[in-house]
Structure formats: C-alpha cells, structure tokens
Backbone and ligand atoms as CSV (ligand in chain L), in Angstrom:
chain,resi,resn,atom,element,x,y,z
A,1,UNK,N,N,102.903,96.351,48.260
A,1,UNK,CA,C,102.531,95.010,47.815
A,1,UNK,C,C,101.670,94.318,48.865
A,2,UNK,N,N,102.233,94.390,49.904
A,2,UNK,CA,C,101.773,93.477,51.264
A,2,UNK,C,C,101.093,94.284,52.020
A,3,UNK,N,N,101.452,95.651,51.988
A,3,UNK,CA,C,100.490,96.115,52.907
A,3,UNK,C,C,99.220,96.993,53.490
A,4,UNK,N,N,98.280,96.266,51.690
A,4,UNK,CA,C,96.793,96.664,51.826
A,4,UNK,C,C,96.211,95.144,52.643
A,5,UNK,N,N,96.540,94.408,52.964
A,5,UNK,CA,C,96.121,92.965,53.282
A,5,UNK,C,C,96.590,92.923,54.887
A,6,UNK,N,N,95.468,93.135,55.776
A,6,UNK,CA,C,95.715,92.810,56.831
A,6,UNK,C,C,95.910,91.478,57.267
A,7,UNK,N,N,95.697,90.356,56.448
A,7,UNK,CA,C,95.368,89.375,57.201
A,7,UNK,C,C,97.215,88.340,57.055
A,8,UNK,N,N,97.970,89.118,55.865
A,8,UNK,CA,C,98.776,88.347,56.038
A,8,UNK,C,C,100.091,89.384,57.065
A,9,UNK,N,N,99.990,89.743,57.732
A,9,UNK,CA,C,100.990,90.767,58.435
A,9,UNK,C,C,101.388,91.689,58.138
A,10,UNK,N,N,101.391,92.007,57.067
A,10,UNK,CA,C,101.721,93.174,56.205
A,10,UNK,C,C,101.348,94.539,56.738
A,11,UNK,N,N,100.617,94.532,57.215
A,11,UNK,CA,C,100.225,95.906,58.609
A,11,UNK,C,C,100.779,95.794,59.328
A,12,UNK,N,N,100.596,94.785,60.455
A,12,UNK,CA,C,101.584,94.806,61.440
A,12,UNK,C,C,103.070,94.625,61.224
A,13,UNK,N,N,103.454,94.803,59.927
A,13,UNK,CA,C,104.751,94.946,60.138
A,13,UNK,C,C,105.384,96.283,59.436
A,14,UNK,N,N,104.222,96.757,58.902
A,14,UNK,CA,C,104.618,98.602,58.662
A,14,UNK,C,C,104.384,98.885,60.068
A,15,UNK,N,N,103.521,98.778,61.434
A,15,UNK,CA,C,103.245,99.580,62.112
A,15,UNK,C,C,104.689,99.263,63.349
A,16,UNK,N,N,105.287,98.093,63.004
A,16,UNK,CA,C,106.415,97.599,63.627
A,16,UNK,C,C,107.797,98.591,63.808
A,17,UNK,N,N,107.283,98.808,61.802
A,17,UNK,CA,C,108.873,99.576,61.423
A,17,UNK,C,C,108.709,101.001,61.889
A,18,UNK,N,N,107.328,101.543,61.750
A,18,UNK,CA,C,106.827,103.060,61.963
A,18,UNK,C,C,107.230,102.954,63.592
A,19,UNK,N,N,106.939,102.019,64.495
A,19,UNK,CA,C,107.543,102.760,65.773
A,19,UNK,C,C,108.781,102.306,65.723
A,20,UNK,N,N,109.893,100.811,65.526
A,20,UNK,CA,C,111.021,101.037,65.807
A,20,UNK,C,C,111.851,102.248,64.993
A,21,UNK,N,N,111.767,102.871,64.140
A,21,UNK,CA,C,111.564,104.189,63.158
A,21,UNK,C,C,111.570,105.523,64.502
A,22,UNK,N,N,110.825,105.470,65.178
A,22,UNK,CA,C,110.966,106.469,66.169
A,22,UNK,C,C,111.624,106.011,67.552
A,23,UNK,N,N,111.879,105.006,67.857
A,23,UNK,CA,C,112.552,104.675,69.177
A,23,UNK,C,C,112.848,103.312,69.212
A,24,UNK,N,N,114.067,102.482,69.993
A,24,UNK,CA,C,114.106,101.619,69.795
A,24,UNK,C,C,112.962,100.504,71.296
A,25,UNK,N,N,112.825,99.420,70.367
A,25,UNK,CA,C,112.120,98.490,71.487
A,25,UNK,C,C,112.382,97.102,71.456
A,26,UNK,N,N,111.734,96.076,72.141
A,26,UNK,CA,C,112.102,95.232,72.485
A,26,UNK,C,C,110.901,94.541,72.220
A,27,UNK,N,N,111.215,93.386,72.044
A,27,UNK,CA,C,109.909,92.294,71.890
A,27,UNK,C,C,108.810,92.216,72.710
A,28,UNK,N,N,109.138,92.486,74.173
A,28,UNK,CA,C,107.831,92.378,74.893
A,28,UNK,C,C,107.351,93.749,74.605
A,29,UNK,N,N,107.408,94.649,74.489
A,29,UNK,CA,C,106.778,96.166,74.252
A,29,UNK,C,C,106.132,95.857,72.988
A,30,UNK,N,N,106.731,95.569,71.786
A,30,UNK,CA,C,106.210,95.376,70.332
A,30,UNK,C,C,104.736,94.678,70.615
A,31,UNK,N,N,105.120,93.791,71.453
A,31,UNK,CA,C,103.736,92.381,71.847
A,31,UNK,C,C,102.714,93.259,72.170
A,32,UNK,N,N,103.245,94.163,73.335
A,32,UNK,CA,C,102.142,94.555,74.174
A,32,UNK,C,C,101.203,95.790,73.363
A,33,UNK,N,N,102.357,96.890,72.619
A,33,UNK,CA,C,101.872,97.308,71.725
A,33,UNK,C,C,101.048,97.162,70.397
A,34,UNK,N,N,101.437,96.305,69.859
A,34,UNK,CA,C,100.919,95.686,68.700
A,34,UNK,C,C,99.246,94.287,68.851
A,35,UNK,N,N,99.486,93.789,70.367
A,35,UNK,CA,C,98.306,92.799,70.416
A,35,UNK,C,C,98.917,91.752,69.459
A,36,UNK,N,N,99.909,91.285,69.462
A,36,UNK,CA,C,100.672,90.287,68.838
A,36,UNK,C,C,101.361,89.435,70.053
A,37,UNK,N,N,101.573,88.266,69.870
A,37,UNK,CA,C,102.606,86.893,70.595
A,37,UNK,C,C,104.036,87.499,70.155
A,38,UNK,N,N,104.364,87.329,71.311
A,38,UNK,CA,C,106.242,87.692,70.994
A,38,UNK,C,C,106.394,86.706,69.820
A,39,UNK,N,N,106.283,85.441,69.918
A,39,UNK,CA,C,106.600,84.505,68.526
A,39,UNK,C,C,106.260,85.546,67.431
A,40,UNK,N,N,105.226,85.764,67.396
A,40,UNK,CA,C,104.647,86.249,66.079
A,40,UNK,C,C,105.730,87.562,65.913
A,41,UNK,N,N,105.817,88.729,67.074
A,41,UNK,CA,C,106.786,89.347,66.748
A,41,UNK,C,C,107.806,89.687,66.090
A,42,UNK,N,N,108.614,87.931,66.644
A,42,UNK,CA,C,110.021,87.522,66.465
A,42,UNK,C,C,109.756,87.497,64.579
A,43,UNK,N,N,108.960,86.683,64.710
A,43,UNK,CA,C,108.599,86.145,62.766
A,43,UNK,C,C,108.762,87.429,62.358
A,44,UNK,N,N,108.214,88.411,62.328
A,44,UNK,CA,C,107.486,89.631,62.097
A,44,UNK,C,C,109.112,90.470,61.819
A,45,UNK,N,N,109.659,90.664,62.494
A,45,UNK,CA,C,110.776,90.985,62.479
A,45,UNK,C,C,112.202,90.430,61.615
A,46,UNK,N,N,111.927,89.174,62.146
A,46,UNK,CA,C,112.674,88.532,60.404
A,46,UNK,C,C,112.345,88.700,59.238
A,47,UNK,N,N,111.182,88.979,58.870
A,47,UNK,CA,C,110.501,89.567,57.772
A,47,UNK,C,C,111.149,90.823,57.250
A,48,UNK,N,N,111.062,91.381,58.105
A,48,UNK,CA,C,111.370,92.998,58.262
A,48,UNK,C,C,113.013,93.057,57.927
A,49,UNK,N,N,113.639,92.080,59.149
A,49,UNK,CA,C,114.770,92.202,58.832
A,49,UNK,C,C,115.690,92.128,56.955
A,50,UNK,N,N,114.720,90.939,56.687
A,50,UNK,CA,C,114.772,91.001,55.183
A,50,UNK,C,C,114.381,92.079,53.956
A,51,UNK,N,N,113.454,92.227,54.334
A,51,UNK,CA,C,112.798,93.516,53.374
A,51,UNK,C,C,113.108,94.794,53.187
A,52,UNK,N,N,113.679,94.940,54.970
A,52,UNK,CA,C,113.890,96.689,54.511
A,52,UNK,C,C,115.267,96.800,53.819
A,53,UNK,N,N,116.172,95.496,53.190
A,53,UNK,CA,C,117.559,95.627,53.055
A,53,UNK,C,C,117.317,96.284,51.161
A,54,UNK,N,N,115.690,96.030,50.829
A,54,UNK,CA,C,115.266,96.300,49.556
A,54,UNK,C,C,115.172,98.160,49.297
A,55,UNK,N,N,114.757,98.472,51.004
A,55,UNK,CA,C,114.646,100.015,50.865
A,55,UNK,C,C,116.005,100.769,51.488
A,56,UNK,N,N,117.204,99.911,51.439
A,56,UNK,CA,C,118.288,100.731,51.582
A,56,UNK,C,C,118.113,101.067,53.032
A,57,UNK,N,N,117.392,100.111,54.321
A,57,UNK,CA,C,117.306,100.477,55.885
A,57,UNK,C,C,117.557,99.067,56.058
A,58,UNK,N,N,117.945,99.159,57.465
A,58,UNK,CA,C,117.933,97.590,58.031
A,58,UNK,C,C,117.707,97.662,58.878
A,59,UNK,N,N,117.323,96.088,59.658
A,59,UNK,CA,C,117.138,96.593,61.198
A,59,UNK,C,C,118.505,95.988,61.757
A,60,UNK,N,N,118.133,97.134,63.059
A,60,UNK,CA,C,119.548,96.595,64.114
A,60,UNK,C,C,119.089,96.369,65.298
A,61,UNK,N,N,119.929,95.139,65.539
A,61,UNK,CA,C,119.690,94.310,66.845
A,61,UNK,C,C,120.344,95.114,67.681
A,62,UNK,N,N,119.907,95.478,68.743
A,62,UNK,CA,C,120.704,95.739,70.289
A,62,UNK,C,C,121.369,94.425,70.804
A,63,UNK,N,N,122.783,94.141,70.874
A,63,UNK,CA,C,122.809,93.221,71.068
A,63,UNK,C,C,122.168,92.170,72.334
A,64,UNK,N,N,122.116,90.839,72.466
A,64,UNK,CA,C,121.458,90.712,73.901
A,64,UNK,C,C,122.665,90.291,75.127
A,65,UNK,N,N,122.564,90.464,76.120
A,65,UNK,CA,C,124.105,90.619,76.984
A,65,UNK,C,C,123.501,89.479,78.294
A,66,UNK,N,N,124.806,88.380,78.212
A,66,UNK,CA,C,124.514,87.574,79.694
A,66,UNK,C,C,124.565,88.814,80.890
A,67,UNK,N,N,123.901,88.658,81.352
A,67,UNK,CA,C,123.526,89.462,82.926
A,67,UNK,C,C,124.509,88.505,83.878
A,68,UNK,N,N,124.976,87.410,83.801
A,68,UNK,CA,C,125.934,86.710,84.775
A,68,UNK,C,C,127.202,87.229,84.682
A,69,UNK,N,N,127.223,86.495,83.122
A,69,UNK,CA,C,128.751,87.070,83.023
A,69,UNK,C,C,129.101,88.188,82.372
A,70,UNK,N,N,128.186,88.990,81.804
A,70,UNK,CA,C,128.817,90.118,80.754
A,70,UNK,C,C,128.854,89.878,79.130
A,71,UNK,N,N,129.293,88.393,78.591
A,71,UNK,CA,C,128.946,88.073,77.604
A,71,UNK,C,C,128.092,88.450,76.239
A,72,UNK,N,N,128.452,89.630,74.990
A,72,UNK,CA,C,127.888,89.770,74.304
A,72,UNK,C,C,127.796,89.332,72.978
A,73,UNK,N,N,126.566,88.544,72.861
A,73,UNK,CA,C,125.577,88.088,71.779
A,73,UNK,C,C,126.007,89.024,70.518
A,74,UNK,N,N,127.112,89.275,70.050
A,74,UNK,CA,C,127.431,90.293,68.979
A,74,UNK,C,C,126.969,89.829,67.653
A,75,UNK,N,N,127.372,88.536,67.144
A,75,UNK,CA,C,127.122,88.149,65.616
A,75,UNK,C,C,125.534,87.816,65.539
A,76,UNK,N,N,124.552,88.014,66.341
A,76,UNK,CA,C,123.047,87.072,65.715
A,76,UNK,C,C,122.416,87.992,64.362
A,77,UNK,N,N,122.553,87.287,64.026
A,77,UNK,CA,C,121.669,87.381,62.592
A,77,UNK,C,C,120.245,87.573,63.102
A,78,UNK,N,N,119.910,87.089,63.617
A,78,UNK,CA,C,118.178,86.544,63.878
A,78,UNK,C,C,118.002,87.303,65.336
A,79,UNK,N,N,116.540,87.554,64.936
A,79,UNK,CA,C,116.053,88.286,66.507
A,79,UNK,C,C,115.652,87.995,67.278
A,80,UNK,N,N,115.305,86.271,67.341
A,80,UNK,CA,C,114.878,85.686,68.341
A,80,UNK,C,C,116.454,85.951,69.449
A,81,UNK,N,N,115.973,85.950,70.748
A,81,UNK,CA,C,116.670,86.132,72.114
A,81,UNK,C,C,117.596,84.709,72.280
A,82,UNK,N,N,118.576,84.697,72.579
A,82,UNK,CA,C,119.198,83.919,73.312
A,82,UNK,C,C,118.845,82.551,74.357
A,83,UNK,N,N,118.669,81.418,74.254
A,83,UNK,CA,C,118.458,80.561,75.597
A,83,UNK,C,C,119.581,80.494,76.473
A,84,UNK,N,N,120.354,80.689,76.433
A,84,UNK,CA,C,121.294,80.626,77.079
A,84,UNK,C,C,123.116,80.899,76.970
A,85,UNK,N,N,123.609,81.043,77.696
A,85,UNK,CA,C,124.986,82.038,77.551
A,85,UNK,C,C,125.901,80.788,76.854
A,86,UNK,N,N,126.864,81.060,75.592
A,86,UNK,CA,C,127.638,79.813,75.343
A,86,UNK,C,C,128.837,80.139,76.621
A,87,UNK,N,N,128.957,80.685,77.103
A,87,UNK,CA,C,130.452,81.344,77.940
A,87,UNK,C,C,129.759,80.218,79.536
A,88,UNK,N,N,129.245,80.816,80.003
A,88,UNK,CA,C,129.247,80.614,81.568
A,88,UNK,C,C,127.663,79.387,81.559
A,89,UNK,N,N,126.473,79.003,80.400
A,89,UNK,CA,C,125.963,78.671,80.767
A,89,UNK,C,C,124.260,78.641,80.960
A,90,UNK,N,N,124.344,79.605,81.773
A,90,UNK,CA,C,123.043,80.684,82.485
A,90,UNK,C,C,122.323,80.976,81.399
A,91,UNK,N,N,121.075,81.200,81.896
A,91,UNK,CA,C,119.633,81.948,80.901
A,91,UNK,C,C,119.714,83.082,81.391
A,92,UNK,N,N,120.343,84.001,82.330
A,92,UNK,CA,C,119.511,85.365,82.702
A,92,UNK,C,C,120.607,86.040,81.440
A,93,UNK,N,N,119.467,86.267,80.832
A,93,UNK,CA,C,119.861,87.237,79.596
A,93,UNK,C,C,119.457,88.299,79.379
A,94,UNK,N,N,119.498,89.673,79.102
A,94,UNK,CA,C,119.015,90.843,78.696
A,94,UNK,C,C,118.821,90.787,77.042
A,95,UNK,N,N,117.779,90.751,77.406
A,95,UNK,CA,C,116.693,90.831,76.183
A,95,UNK,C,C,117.306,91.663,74.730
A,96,UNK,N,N,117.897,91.008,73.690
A,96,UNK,CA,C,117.668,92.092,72.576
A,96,UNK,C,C,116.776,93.427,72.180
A,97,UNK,N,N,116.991,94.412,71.490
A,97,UNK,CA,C,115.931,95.571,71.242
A,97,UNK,C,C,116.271,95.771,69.914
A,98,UNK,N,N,115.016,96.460,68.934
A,98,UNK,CA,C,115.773,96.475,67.966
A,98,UNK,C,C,114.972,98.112,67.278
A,99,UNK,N,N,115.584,98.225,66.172
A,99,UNK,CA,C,115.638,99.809,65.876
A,99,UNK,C,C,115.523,99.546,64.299
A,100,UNK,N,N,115.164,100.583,63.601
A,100,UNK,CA,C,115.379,101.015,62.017
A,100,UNK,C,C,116.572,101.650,61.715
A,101,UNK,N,N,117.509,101.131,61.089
A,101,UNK,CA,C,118.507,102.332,60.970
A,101,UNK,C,C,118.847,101.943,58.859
A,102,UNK,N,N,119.575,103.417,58.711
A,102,UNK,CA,C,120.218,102.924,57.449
A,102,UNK,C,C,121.182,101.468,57.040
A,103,UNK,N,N,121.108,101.593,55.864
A,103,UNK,CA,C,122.071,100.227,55.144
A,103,UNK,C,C,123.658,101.052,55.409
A,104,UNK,N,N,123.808,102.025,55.075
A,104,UNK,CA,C,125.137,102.792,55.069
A,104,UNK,C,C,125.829,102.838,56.454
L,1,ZN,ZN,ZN,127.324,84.238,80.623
C-alpha cells in the first residue's frame, strides 16, 4: 500500500523492518543507517510497531535499563527512550534496541 511512495515513509520503514529482521538495533544506528533524525526514527517505529501486528510479527523492545540503579523499563509500549529513572531519579539510561520477532 505504502510502500511504492517514498515520500510518505513507507520505504524507510520496510528498510527499518528488513534490517531489524536481521539483527537487533537501536535508534542511533537506525539514524545513522537510514539518514533519518532519531525523532523521525522513533515515529517510524511506532508505525511499525502497529502494522506489523497485521502480518502476524511485532516489534520488540529491548528493554531500556537505569545504568544507576539497575531499574528495568519492562512495560513501555512506545519506543521512544526513557528521560529518566521513576526509582532513583537519574537520566543515565541504556538506550532501548529493538528487533522483528513473531506475534506467537
Ligand atoms: Zn534508577
């Protein structure tokens, strides 16, 4: 449907799923790979997150983990990263990654 039309993302977000599909990554790699804004990424990925639930795949978050305290980010729905730890506080966060995997 979407993805003879480059101009509305629809490419860049098959070429998203085709590499998290072979390995998992993380938003700044996707950026650097793709020539995309992490924002745009993040969008890009909620998209995704929605759509592939149509082809029986979903994506999965790595969760993101406070680096202070240990604290893991288990329930996010959404792939935007964390600002900060609800436990201890702190921003040093380890970055979410995310992957293609089945619905099953
Ligand atoms: Zn913490």
């Amino acid at each position: 449907m979407d993805q003879l039309n480059p101009s509305d993302g629809g490419t860049i977000r098959r070429r998203i799923i085709e590499l998290l599909a072979v390995e998992p990554m993380g938003a700044r790699e996707l950026s650097q790979s793709l020539h995309q804004t992490e924002k745009e990424i993040y969008d890009h990925l909620e998209h995704i997150g929605r759509s592939l639930k149509a082809e029986g795949r979903r994506l999965i978050i790595d969760p993101p983990v406070c680096l202070h305290c240990g604290f893991v980010f288990e329930d996010r729905r959404r792939p935007h990263p964390p600002g900060h730890c609800p436990r201890c506080r702190k921003t040093r966060i380890r970055r979410p990654r995310y992957a293609i995997g089945s619905s099953r």
